[in-house]
PDB file as gemmi writes it, atoms N, CA and C in Angstrom:
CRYST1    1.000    1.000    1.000  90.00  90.00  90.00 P 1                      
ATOM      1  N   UNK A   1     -15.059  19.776  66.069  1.00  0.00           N  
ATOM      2  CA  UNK A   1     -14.336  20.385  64.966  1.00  0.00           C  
ATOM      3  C   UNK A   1     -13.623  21.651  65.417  1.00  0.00           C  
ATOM      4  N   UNK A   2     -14.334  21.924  66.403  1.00  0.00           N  
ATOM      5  CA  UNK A   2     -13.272  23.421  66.505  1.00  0.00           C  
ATOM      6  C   UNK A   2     -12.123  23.527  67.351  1.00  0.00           C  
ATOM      7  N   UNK A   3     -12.123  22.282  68.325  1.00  0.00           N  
ATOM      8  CA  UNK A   3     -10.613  21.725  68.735  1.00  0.00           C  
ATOM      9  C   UNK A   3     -10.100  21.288  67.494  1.00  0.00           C  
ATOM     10  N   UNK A   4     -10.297  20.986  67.071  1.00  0.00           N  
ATOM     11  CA  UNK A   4      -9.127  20.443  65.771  1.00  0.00           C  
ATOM     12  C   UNK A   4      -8.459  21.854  64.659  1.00  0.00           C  
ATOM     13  N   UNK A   5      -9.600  22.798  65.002  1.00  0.00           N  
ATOM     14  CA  UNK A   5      -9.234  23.556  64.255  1.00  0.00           C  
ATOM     15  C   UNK A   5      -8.506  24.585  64.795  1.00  0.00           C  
ATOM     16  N   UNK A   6      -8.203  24.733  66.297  1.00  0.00           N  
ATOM     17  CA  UNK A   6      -7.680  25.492  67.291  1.00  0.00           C  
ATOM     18  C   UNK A   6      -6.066  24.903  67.137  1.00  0.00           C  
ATOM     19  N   UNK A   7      -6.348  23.501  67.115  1.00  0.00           N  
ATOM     20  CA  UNK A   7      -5.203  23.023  67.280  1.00  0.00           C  
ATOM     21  C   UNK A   7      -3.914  22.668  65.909  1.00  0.00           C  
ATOM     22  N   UNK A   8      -5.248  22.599  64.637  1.00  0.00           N  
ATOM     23  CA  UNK A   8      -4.257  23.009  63.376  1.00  0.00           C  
ATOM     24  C   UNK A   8      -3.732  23.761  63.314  1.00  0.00           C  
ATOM     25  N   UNK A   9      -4.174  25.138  63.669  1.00  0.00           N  
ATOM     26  CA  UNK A   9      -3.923  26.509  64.015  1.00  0.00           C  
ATOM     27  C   UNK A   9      -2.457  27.015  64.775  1.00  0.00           C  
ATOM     28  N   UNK A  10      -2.306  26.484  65.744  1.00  0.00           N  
ATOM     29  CA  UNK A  10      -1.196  26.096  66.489  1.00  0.00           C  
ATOM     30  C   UNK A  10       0.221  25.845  65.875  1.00  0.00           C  
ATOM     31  N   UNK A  11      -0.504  24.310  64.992  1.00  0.00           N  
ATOM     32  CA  UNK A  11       0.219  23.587  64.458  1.00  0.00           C  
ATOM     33  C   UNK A  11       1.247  23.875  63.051  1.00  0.00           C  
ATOM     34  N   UNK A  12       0.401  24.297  62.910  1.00  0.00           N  
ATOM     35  CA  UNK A  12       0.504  24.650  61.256  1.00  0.00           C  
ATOM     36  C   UNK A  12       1.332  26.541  61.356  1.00  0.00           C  
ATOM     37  N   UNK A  13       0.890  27.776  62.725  1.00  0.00           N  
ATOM     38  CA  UNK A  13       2.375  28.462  63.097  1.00  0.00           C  
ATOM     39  C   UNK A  13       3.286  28.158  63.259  1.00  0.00           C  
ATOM     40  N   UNK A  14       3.452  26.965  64.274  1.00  0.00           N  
ATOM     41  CA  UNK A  14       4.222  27.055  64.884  1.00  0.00           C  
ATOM     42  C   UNK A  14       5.653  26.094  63.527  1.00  0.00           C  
ATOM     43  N   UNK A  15       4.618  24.740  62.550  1.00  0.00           N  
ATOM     44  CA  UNK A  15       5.815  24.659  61.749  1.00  0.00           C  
ATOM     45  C   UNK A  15       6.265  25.472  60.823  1.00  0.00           C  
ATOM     46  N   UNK A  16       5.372  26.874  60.789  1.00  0.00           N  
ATOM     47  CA  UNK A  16       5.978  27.774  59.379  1.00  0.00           C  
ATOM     48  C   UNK A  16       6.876  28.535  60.109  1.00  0.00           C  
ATOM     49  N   UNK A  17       6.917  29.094  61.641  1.00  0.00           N  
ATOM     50  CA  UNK A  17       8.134  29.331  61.926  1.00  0.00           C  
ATOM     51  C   UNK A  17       9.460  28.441  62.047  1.00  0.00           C  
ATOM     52  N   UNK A  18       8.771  27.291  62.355  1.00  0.00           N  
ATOM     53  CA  UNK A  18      10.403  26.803  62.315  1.00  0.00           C  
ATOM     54  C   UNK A  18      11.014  26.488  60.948  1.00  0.00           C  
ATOM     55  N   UNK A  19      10.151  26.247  60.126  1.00  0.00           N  
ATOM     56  CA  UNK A  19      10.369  26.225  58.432  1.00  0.00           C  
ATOM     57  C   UNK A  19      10.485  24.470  58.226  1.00  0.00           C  
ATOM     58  N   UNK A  20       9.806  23.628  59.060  1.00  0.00           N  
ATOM     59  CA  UNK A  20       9.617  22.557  58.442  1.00  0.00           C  
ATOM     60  C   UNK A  20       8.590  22.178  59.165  1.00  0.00           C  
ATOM     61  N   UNK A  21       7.855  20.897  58.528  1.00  0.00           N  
ATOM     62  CA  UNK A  21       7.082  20.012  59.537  1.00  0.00           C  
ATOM     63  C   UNK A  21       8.004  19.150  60.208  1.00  0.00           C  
ATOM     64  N   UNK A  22       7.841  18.831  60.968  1.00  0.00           N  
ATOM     65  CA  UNK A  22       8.565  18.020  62.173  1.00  0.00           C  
ATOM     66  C   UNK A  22       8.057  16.214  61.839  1.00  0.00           C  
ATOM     67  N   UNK A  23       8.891  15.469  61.888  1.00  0.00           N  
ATOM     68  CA  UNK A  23       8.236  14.110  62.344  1.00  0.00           C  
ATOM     69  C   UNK A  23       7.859  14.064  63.936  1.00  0.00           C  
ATOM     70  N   UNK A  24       7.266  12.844  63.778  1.00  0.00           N  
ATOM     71  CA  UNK A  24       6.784  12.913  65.908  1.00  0.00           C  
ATOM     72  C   UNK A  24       8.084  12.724  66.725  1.00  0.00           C  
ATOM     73  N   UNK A  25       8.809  12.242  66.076  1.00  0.00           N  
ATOM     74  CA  UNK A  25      10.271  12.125  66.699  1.00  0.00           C  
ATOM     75  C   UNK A  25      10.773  13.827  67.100  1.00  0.00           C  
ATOM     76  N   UNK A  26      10.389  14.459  65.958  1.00  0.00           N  
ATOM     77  CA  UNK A  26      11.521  15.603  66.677  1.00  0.00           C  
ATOM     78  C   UNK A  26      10.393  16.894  67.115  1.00  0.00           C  
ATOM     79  N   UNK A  27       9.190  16.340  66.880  1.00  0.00           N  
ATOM     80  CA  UNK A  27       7.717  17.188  67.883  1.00  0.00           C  
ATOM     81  C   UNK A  27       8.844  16.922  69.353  1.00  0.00           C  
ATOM     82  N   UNK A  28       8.345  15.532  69.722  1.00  0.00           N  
ATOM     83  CA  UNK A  28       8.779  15.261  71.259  1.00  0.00           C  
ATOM     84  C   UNK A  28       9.680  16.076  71.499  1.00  0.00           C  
ATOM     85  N   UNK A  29      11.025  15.903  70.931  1.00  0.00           N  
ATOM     86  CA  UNK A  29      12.306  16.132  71.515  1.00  0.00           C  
ATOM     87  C   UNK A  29      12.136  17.827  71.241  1.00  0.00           C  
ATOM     88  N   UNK A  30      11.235  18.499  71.001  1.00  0.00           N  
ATOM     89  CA  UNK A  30      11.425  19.889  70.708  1.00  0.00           C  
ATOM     90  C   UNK A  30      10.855  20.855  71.900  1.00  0.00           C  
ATOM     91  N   UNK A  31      11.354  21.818  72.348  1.00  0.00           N  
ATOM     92  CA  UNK A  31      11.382  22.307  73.760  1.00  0.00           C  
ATOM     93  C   UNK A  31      10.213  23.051  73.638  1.00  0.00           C  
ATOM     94  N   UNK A  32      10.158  23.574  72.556  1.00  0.00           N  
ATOM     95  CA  UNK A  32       9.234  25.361  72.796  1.00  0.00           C  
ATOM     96  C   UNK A  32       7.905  24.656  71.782  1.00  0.00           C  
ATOM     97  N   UNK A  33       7.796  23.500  71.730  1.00  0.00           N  
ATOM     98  CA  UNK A  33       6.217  22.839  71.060  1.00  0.00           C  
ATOM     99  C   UNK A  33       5.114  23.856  71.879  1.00  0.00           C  
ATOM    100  N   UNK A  34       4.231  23.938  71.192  1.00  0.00           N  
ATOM    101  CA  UNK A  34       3.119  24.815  71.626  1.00  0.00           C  
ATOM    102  C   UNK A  34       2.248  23.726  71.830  1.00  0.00           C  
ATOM    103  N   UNK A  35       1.954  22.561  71.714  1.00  0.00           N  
ATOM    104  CA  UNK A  35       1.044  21.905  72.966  1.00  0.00           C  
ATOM    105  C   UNK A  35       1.714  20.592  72.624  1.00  0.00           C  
ATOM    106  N   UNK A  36       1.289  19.475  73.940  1.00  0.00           N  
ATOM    107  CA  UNK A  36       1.815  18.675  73.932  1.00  0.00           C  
ATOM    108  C   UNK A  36       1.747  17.130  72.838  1.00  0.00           C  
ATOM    109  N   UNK A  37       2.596  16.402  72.116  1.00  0.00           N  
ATOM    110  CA  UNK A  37       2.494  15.520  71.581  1.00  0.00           C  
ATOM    111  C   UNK A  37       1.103  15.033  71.288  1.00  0.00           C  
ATOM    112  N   UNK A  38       0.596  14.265  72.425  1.00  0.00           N  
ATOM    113  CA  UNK A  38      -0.393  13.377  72.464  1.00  0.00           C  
ATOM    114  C   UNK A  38      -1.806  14.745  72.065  1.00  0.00           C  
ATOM    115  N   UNK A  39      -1.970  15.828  72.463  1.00  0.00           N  
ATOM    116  CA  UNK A  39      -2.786  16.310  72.366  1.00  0.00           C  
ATOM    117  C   UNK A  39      -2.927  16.941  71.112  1.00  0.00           C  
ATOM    118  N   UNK A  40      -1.764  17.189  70.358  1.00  0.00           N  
ATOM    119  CA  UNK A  40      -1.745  17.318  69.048  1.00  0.00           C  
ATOM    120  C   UNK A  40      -2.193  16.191  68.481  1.00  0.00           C  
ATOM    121  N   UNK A  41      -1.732  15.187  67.962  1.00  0.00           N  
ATOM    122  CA  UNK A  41      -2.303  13.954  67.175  1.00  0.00           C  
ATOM    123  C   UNK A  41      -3.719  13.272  68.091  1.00  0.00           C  
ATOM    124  N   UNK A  42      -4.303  13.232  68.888  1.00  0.00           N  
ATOM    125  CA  UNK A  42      -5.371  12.719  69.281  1.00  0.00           C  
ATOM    126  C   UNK A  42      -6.669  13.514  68.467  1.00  0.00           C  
ATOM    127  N   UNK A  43      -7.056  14.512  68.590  1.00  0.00           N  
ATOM    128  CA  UNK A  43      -8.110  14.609  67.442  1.00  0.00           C  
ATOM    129  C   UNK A  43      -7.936  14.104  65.828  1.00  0.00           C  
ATOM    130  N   UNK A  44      -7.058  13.565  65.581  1.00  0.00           N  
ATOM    131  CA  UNK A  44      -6.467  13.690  64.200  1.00  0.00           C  
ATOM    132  C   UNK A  44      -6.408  12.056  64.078  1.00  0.00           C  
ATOM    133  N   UNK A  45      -6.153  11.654  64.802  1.00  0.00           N  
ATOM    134  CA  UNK A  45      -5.483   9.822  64.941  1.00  0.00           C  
ATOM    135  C   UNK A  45      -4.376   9.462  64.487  1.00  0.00           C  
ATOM    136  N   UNK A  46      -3.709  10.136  63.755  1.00  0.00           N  
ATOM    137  CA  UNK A  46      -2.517   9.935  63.650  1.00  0.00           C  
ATOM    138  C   UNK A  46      -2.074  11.322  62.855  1.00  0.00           C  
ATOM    139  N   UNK A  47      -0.348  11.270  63.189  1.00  0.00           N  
ATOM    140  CA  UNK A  47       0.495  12.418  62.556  1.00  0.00           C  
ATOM    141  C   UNK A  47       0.103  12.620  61.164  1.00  0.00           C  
ATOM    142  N   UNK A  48       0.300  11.690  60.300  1.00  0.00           N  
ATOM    143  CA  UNK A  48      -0.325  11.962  58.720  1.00  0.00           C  
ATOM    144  C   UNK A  48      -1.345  13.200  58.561  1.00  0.00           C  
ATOM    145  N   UNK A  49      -2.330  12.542  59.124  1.00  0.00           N  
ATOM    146  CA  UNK A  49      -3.705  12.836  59.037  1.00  0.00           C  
ATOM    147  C   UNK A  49      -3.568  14.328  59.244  1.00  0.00           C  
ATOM    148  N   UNK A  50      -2.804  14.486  60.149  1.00  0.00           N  
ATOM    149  CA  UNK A  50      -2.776  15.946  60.642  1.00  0.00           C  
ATOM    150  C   UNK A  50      -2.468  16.889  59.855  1.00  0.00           C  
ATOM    151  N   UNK A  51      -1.115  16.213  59.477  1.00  0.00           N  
ATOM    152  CA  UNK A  51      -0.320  17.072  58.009  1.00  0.00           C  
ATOM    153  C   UNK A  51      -1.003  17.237  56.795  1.00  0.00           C  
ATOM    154  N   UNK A  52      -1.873  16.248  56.321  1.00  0.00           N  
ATOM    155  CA  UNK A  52      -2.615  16.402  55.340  1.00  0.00           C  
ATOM    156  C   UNK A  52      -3.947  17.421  55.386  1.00  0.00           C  
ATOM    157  N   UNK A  53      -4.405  17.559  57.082  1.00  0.00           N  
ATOM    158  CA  UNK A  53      -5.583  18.418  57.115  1.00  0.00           C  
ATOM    159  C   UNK A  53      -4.827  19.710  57.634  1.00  0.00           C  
ATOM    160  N   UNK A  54      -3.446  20.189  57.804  1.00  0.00           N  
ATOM    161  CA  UNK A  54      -2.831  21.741  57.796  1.00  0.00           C  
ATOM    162  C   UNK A  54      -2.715  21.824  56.364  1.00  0.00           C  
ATOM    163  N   UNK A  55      -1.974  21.091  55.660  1.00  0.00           N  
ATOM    164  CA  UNK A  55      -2.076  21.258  54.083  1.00  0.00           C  
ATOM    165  C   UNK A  55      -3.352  21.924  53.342  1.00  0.00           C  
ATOM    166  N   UNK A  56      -4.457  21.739  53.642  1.00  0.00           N  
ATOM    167  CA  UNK A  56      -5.820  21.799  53.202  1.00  0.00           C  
ATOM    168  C   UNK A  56      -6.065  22.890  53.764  1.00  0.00           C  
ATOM    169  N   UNK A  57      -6.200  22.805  55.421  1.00  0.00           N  
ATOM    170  CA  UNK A  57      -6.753  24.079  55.649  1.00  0.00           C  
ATOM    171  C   UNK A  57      -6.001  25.120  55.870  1.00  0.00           C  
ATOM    172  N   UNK A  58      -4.373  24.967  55.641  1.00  0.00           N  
ATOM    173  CA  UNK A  58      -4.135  26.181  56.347  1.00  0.00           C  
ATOM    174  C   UNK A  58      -2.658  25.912  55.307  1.00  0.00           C  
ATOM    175  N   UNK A  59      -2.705  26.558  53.558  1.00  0.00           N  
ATOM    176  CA  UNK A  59      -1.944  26.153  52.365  1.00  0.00           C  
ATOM    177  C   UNK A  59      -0.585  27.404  53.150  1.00  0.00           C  
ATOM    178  N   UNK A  60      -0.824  28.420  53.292  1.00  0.00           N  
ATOM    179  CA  UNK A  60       0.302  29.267  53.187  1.00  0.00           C  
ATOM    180  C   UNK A  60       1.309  28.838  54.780  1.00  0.00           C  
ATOM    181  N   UNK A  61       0.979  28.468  55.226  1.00  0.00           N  
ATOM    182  CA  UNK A  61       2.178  27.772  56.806  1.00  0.00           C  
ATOM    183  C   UNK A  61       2.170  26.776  56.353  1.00  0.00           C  
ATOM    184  N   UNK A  62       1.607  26.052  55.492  1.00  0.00           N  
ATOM    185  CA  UNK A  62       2.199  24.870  54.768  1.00  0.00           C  
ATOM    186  C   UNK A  62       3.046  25.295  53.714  1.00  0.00           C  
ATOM    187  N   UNK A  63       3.000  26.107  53.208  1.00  0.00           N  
ATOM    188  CA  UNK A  63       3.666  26.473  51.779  1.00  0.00           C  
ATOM    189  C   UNK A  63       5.137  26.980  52.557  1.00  0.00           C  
ATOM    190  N   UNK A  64       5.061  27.765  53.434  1.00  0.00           N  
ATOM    191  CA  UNK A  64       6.384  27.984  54.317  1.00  0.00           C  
ATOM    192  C   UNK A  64       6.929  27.087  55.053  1.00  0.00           C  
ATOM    193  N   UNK A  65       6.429  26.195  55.559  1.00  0.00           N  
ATOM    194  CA  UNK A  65       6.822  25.214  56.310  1.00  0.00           C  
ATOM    195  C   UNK A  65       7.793  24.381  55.440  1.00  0.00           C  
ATOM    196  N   UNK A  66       7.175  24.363  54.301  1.00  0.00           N  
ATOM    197  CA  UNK A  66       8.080  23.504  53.295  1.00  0.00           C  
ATOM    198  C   UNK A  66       8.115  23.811  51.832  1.00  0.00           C  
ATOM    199  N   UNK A  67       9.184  25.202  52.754  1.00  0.00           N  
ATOM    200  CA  UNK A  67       9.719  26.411  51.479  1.00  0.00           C  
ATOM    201  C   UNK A  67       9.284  25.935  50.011  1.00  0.00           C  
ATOM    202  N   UNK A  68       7.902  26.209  49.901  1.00  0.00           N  
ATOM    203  CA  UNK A  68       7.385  25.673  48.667  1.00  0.00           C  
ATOM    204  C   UNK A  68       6.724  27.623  48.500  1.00  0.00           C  
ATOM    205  N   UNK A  69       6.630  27.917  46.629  1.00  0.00           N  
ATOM    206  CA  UNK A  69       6.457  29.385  46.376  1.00  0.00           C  
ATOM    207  C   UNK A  69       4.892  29.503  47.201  1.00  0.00           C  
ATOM    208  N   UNK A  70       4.534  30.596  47.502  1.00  0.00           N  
ATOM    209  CA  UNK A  70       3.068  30.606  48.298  1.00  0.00           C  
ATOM    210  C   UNK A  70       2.425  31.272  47.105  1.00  0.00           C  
ATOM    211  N   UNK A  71       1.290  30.470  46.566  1.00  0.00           N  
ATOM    212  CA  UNK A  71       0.089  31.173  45.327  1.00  0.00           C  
ATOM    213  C   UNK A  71      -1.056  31.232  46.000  1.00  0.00           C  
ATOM    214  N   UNK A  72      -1.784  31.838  45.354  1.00  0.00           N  
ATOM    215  CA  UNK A  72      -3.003  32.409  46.362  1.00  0.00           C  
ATOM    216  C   UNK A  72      -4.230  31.411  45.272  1.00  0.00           C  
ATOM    217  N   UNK A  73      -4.906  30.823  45.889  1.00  0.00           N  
ATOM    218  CA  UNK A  73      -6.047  29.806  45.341  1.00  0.00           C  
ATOM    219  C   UNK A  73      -6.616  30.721  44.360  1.00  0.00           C  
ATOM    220  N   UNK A  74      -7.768  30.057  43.346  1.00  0.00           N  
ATOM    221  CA  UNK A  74      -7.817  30.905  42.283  1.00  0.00           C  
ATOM    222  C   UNK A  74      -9.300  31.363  42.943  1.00  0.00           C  
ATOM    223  N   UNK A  75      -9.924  32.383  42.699  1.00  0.00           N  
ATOM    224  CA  UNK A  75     -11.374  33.219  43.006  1.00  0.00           C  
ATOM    225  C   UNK A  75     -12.086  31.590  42.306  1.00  0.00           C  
ATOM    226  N   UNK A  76     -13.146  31.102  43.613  1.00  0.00           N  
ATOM    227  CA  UNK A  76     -14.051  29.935  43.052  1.00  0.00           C  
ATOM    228  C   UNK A  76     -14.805  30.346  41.680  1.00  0.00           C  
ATOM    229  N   UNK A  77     -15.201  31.497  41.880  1.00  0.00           N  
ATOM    230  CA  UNK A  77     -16.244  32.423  40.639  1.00  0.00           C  
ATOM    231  C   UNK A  77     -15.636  31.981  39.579  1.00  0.00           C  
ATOM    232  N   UNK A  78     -14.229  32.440  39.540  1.00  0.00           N  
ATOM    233  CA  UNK A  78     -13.670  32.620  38.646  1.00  0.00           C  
ATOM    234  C   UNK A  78     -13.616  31.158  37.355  1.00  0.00           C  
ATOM    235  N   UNK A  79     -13.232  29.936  38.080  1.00  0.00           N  
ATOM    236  CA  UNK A  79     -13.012  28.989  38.289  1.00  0.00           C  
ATOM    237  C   UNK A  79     -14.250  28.211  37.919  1.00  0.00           C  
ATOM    238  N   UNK A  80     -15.740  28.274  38.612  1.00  0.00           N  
ATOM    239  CA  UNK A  80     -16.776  28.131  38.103  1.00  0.00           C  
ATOM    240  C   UNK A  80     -17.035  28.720  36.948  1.00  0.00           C  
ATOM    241  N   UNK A  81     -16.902  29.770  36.338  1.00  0.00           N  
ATOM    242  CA  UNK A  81     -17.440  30.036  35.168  1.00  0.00           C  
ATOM    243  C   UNK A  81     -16.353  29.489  34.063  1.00  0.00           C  
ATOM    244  N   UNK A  82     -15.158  29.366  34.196  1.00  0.00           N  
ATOM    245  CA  UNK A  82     -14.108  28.440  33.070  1.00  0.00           C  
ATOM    246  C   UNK A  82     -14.876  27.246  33.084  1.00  0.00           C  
ATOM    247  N   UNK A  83     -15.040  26.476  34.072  1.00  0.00           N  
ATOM    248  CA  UNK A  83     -15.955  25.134  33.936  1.00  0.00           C  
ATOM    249  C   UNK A  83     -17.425  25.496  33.256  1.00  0.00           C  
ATOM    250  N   UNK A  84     -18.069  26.237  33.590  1.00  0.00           N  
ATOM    251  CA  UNK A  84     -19.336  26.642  32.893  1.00  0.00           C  
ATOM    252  C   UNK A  84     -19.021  26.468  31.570  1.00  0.00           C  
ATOM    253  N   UNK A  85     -18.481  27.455  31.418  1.00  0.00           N  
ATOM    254  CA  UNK A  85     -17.947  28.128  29.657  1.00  0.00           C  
ATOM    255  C   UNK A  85     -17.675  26.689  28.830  1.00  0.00           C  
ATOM    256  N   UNK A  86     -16.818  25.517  29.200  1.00  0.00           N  
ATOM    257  CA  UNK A  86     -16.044  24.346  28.607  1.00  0.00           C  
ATOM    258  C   UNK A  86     -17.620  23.933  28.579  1.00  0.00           C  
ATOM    259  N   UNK A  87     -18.174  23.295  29.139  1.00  0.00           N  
ATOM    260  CA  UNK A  87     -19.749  22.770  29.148  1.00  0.00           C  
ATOM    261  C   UNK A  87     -20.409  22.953  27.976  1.00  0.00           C  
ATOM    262  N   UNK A  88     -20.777  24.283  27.974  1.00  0.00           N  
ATOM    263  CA  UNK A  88     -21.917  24.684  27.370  1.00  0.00           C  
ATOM    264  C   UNK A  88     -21.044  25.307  25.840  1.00  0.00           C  
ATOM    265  N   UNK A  89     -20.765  24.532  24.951  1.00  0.00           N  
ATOM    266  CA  UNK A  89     -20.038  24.370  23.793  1.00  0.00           C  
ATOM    267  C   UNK A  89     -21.240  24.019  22.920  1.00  0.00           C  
ATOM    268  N   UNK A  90     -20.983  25.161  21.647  1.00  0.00           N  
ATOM    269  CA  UNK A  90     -22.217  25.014  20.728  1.00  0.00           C  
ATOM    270  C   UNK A  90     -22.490  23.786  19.900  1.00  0.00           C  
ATOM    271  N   UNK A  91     -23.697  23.164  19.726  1.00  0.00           N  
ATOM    272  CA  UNK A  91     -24.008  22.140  19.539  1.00  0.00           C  
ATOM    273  C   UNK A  91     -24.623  22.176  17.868  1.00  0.00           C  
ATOM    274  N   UNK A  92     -23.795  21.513  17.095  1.00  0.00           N  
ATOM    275  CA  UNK A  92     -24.164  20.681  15.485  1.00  0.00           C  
ATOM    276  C   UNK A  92     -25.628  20.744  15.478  1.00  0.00           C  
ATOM    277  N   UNK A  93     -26.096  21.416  13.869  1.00  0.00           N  
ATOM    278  CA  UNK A  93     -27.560  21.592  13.960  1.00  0.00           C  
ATOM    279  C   UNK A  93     -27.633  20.077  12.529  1.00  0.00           C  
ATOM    280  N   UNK A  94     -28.386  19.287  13.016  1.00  0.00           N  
ATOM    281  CA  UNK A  94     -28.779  18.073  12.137  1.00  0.00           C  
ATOM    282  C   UNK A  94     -29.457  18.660  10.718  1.00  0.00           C  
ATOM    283  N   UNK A  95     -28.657  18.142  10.005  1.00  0.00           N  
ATOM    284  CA  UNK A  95     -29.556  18.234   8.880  1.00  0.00           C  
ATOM    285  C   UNK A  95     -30.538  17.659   8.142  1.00  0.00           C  
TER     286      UNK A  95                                                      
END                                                                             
């Protein structure tokens, strides 16, 4: 896991500077790639896979990569207790 995560890392700078994700077509043909093709997609098994796990782990070089607005995830706390709160809704006393 922590090659993969060295190498999302990489991945996921190097497309928020150029301001897109790349297909594997224009990875190859691109001069200043920060590691090579095959060693990028081999922990991953394929290009998809890859894009979908920079998406996840790494939202803001994804959010630039593909000039999408950058929001900051919401506080889990925060988030857990809205779900709490909806739950625990007062309950009808039988008559």
């Amino acid at each position: 896991m922590a090659v993969k995560k060295v190498v999302l890392g990489q991945l996921a700078d190097y497309f928020a500077k150029k301001g897109q994700i790349m297909s594997p077509t224009e990875y190859k043909a691109a001069d200043d790639a920060p590691i090579r093709f095959i060693i990028a997609k081999r922990p991953f098994g394929s290009w998809a896979r890859m894009q979908q796990m920079i998406e996840v782990n790494f939202p803001k070089q994804w959010a630039v990569a593909n000039k999408l607005p950058i929001s900051e995830p919401a506080p889990k706390a925060a988030a857990a207790a809205v779900k709490a709160k909806a739950k625990t809704a007062p309950k009808k006393a039988k008559k």
